[in-house]
Backbone as JSON, one array per atom type, in Angstrom:
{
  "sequence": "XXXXXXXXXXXXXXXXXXXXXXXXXXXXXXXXXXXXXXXXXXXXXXXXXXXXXXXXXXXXXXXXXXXXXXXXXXXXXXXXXXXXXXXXXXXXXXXXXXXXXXXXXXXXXXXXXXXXXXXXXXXXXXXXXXXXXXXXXXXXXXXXXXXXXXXXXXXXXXXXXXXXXXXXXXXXXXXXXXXXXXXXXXXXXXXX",
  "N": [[0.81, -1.17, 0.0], [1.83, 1.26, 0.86], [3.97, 2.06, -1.3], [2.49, 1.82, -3.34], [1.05, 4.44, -2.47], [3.08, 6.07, -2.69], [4.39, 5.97, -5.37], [2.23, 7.19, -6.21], [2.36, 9.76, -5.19], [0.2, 10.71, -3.49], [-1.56, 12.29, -1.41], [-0.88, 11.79, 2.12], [-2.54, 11.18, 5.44], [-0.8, 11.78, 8.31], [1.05, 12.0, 11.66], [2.99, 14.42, 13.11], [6.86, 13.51, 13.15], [8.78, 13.25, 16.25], [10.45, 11.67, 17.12], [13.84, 11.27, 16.0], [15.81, 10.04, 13.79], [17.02, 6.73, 14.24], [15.39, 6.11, 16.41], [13.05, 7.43, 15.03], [12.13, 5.56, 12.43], [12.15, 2.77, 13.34], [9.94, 2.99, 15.18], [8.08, 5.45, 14.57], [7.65, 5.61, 12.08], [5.7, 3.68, 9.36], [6.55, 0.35, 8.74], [8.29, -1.39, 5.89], [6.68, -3.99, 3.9], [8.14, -6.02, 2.76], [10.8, -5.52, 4.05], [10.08, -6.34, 6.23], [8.62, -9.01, 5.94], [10.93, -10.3, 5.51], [12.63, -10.17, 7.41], [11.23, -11.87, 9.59], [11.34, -14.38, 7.76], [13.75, -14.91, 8.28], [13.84, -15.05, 11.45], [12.58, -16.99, 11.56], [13.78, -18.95, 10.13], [16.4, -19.09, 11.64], [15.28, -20.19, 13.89], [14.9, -23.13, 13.63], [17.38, -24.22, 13.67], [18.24, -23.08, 16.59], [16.37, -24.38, 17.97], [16.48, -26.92, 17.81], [18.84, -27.17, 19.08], [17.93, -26.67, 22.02], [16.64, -28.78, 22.11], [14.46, -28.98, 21.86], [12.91, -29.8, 18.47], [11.71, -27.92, 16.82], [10.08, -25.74, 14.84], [9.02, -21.85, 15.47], [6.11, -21.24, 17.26], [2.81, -21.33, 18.01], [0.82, -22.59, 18.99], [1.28, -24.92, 19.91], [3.31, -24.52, 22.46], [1.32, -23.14, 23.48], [-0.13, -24.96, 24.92], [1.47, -26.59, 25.97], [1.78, -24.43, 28.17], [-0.42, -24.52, 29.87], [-0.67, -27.64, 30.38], [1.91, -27.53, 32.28], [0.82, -25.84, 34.36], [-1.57, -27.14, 34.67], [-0.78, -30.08, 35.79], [1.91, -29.52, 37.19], [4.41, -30.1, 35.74], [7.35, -30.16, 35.22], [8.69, -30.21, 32.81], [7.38, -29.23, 30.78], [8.22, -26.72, 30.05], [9.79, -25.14, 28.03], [11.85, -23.13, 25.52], [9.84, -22.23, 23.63], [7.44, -22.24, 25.18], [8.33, -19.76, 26.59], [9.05, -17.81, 24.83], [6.05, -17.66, 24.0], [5.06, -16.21, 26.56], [6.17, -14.52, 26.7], [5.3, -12.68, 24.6], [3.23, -11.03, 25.45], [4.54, -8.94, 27.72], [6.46, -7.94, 25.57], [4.44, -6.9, 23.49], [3.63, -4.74, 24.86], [6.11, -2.98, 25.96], [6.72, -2.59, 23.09], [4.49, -1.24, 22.54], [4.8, 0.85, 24.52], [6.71, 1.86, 24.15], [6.75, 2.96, 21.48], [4.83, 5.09, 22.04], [1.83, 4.14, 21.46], [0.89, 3.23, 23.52], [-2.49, 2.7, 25.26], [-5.08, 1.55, 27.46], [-7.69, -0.18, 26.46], [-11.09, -0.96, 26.07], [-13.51, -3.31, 24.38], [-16.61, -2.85, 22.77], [-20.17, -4.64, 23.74], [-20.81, -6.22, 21.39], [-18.69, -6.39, 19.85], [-16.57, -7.58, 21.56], [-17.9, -10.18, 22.25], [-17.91, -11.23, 19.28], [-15.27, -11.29, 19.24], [-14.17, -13.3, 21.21], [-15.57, -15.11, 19.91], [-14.41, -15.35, 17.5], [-11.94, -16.04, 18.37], [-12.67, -18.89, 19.52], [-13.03, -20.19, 17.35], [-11.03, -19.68, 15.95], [-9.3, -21.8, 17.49], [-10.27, -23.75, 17.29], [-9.94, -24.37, 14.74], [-6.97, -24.65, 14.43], [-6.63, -26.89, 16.22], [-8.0, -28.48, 14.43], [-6.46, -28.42, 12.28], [-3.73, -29.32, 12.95], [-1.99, -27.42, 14.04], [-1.08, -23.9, 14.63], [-1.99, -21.01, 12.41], [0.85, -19.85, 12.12], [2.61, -21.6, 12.85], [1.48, -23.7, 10.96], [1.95, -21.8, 8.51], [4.23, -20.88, 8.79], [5.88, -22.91, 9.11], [5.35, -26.12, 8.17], [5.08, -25.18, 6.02], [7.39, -24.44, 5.88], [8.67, -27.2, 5.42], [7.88, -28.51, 3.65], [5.58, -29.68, 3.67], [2.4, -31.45, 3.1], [0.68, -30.79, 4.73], [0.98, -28.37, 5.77], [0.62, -26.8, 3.79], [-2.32, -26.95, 2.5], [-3.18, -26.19, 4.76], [-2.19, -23.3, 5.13], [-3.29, -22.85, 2.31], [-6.28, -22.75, 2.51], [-6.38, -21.01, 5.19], [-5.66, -18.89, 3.6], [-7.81, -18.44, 1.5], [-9.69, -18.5, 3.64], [-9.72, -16.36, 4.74], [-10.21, -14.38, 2.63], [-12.88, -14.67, 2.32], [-13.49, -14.45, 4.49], [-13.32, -11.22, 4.86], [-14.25, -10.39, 2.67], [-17.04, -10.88, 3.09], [-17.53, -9.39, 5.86], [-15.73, -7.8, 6.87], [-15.78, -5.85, 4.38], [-18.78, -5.29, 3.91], [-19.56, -4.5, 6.35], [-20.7, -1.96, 8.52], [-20.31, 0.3, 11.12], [-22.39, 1.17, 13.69], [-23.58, 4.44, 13.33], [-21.42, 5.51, 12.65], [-18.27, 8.05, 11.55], [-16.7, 9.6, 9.49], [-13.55, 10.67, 9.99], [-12.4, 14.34, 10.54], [-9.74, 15.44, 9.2], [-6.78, 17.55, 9.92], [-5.75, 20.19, 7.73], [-2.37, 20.42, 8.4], [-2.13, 18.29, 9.6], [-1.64, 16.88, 7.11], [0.75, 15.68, 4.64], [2.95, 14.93, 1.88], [3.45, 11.7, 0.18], [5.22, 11.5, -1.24]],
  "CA": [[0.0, 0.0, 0.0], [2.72, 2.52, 1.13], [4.51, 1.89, -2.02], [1.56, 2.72, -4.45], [0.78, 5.35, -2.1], [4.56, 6.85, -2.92], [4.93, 6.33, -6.24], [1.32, 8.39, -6.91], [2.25, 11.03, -4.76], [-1.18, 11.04, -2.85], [-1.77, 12.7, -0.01], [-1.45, 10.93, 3.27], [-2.57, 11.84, 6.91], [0.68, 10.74, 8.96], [1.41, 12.42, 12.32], [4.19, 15.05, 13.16], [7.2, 13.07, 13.85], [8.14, 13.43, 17.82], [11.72, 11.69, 17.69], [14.72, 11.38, 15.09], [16.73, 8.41, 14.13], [16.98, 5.15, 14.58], [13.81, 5.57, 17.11], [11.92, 7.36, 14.35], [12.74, 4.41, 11.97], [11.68, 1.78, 14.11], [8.83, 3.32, 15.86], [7.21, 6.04, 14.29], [7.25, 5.39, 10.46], [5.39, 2.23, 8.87], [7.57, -0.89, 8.19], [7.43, -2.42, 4.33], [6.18, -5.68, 4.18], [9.11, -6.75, 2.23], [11.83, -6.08, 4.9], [9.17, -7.21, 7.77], [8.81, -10.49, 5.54], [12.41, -10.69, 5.48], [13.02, -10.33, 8.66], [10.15, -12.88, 9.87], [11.93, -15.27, 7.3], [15.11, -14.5, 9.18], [13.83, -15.26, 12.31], [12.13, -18.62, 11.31], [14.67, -19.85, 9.76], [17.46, -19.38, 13.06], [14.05, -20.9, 15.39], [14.76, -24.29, 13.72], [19.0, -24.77, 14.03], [18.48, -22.86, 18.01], [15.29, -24.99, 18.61], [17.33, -27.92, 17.98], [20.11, -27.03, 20.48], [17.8, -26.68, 23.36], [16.4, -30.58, 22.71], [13.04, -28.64, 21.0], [13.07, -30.4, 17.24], [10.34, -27.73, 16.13], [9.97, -24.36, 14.46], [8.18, -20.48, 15.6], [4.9, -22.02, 16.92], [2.1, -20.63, 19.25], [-0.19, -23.57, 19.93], [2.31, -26.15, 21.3], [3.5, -23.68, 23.64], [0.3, -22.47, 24.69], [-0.91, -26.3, 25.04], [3.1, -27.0, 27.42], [1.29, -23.82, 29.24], [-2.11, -25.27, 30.41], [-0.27, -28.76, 30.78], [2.36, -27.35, 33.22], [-0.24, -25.09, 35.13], [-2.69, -28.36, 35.36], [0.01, -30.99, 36.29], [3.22, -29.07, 37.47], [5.68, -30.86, 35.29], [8.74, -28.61, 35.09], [9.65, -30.58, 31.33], [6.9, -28.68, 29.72], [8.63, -25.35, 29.84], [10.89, -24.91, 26.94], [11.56, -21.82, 24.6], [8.21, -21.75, 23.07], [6.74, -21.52, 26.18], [8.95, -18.75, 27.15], [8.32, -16.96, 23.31], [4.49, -17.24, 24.13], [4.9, -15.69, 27.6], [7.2, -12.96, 25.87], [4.53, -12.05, 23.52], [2.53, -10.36, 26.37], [5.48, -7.79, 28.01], [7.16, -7.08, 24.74], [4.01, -5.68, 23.25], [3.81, -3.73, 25.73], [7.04, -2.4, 25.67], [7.09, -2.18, 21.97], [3.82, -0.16, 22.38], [5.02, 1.86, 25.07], [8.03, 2.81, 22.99], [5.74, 3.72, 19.97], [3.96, 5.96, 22.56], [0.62, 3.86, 21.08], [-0.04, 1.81, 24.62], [-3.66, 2.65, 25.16], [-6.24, 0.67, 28.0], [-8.97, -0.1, 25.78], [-12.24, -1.84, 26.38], [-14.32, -3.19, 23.58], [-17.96, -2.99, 23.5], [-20.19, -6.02, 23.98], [-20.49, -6.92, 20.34], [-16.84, -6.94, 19.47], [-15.9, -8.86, 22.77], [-18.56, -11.54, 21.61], [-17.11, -11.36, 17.95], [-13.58, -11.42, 19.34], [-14.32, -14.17, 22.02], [-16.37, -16.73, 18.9], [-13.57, -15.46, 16.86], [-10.75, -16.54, 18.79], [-12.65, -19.94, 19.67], [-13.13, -20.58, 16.02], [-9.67, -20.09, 15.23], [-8.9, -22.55, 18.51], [-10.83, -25.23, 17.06], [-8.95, -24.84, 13.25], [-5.88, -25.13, 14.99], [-6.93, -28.37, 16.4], [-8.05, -29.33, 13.31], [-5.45, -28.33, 11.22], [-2.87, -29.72, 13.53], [-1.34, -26.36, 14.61], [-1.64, -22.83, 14.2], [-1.76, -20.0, 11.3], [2.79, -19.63, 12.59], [3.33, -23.23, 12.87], [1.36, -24.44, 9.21], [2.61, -21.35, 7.38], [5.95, -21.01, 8.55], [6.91, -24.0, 9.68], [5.15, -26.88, 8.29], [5.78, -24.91, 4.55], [8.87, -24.72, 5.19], [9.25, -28.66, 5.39], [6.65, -28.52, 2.42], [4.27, -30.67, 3.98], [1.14, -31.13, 2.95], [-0.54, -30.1, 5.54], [1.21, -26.7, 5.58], [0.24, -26.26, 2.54], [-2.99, -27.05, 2.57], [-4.12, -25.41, 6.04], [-2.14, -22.22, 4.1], [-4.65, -22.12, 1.45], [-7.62, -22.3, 3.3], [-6.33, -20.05, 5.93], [-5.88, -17.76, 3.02], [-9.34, -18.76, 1.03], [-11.02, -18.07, 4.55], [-9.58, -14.84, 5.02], [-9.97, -13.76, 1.99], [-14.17, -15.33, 2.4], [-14.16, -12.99, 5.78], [-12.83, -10.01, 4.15], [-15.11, -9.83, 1.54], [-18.22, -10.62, 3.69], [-17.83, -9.41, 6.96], [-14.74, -5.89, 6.58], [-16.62, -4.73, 3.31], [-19.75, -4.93, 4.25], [-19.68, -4.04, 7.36], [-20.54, -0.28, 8.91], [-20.75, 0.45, 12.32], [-24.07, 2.25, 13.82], [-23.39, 5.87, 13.71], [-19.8, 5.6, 12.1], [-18.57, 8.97, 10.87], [-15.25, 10.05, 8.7], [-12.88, 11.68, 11.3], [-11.63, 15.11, 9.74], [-8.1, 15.51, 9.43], [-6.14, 19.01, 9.92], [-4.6, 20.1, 7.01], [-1.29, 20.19, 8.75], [-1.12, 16.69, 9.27], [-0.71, 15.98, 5.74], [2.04, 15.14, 3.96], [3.14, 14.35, 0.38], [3.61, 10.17, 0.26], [7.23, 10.87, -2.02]],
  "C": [[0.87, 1.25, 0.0], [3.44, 3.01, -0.03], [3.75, 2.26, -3.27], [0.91, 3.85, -4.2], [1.94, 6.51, -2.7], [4.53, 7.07, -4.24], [3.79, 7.34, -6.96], [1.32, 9.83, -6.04], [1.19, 11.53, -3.9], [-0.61, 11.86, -1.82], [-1.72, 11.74, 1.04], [-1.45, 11.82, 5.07], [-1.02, 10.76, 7.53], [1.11, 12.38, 10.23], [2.86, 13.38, 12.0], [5.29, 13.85, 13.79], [7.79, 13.89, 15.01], [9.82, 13.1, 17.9], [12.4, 11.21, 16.32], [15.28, 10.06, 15.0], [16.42, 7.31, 13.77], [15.32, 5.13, 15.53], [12.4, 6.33, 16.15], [11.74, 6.13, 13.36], [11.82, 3.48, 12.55], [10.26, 1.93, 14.72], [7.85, 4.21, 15.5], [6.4, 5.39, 12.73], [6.78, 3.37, 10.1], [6.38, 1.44, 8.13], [7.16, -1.03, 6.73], [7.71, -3.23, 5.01], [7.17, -6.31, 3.91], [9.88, -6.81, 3.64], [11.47, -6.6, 5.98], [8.91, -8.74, 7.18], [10.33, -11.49, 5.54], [13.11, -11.1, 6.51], [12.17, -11.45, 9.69], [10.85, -14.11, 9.44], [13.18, -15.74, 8.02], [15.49, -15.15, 10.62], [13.31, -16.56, 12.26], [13.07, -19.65, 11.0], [16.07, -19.95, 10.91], [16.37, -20.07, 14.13], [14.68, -22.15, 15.18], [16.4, -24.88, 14.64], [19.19, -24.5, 15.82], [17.07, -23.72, 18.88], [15.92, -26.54, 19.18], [18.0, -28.0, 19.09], [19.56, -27.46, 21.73], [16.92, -27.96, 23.17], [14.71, -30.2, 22.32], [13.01, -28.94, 19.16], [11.47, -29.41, 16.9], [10.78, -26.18, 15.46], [9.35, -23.24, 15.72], [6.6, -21.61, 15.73], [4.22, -21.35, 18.19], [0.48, -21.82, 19.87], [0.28, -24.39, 20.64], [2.93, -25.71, 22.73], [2.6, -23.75, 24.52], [-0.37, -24.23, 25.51], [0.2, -26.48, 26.67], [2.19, -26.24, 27.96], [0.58, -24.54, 30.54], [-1.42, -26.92, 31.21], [0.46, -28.25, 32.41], [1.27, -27.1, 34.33], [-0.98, -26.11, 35.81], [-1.62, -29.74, 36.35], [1.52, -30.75, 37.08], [4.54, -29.67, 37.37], [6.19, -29.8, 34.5], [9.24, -29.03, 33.21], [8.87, -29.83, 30.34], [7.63, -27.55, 29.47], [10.16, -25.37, 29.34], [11.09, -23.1, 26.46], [10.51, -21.32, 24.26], [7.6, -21.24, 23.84], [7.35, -20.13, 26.49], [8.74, -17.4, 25.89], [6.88, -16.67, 23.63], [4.39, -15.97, 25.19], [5.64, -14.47, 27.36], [6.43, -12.27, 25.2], [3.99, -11.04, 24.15], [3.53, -8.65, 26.54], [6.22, -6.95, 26.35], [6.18, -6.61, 23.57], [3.84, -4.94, 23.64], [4.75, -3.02, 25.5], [6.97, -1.73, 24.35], [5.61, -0.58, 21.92], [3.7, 1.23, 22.77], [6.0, 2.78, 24.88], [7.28, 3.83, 22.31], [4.81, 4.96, 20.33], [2.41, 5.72, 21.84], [-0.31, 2.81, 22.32], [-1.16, 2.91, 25.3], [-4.64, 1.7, 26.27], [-7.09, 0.82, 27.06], [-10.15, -1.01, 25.89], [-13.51, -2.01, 25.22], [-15.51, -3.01, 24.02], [-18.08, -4.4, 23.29], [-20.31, -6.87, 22.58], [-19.43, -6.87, 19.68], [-16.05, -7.82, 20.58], [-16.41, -9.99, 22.08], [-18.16, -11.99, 20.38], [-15.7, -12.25, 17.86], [-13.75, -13.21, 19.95], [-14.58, -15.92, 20.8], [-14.79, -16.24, 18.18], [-12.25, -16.69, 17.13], [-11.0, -18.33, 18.99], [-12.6, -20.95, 18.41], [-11.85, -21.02, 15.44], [-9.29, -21.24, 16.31], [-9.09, -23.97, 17.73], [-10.44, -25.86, 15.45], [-7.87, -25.0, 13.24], [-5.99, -26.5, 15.19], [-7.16, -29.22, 15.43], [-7.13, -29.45, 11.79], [-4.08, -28.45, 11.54], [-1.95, -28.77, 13.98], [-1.66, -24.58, 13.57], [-1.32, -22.19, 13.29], [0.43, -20.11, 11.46], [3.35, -20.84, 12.16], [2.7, -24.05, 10.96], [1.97, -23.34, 8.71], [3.53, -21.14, 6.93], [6.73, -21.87, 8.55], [6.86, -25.11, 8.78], [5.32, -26.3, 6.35], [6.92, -24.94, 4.02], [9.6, -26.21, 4.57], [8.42, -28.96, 4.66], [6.21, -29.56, 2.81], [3.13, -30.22, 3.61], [0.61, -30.07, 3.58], [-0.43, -28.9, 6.03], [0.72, -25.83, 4.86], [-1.18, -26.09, 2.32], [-4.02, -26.46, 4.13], [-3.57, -23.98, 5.62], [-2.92, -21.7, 3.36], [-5.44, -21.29, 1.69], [-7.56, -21.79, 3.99], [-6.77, -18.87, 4.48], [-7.12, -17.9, 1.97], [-10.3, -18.09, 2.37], [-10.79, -16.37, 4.87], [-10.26, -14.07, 4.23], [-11.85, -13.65, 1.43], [-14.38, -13.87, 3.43], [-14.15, -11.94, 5.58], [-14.0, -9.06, 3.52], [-16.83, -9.95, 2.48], [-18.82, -10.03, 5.19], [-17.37, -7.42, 7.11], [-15.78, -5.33, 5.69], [-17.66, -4.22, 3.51], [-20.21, -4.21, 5.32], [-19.58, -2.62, 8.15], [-21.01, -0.44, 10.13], [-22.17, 1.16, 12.36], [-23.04, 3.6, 14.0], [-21.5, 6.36, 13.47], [-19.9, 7.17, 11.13], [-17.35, 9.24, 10.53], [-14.6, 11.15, 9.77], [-12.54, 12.45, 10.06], [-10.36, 15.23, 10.03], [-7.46, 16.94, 9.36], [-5.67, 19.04, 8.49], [-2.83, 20.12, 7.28], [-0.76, 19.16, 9.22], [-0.93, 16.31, 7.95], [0.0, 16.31, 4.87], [1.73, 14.7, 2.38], [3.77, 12.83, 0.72], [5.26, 10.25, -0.43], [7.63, 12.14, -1.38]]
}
């Protein structure tokens, strides 16, 4: 998007930046996808050779973890808690951090039909995990990488269902009483 935004010159709303550098870089301005794919790739591909080391034979994965979680918690066997687990439990503090960097950390409280949304959402995806033998991280990064089927094929249809929800749920969809925020003219900017 940023990239066909640039090369037509549009207009875009985009804040004053606040700090210089390396921390505007990182924190203010939007990532491309490319070097955030790159870097994702980057990091997937060092999970497997340091997963190895520590006696974990797996990739970047967020259901096996969360599963060791619940296990430990219910039975208090110290062998569940590996890396993964420790990656899951990382996920929590270092958005935080990262948000509180970005000066974007926020309390926020949905209402009751986006909790209920969120809540079926999340159980929905719970139960295509289960059935697709691990999650959106673990089939697309992991289980593609070792071109398995079933990477491949819970890939698709991840991206078939997205691309199903998208079109019938985002497009269509208008809030009650939704209204176009105005924008200053002094937030915007030329895109090149």
């Amino acid at each position: 998007m940023w990239a066909q935004l640039w090369k037509s010159g549009q207009v875009v709303a985009r804040p004053a930046a606040r700090r210089s550098g390396l921390a505007h870089l990182l924190l203010e301005r939007p990532w491309s996808p490319y070097a955030s794919a790159i870097l994702v790739g980057v990091i997937a591909a060092a999970a497997y050779p340091l997963s190895n080391a520590t006696g974990r034979n797996s990739g970047l994965g967020i259901t096996t973890p969360s599963a060791n979680i619940v296990n430990f918690l219910a039975t208090g066997d110290a062998s569940r808690i590996d890396w993964g687990v420790l990656f899951v439990l990382g996920l929590i503090p270092g958005s935080y951090i990262a948000a509180k960097l970005a000066g974007e950390f926020r309390l926020r409280a949905p209402d009751a039909p986006t909790a209920i949304r969120a809540i079926a959402g999340g159980s929905l995806m719970g139960v295509g995990a289960a059935i697709a033998g691990g999650c959106t991280i673990g089939n697309a990064l992991v289980q593609t990488a070792l071109f398995s089927y079933q990477g491949w094929t819970a890939f698709l249809f991840t991206f078939l269902g997205v691309g199903f929800a998208a079109r019938f749920f985002v497009q269509t969809h208008r809030r009650a009483g939704a209204q176009a925020v105005p924008v200053a003219p002094s937030d915007l900017v030329r895109a090149n």
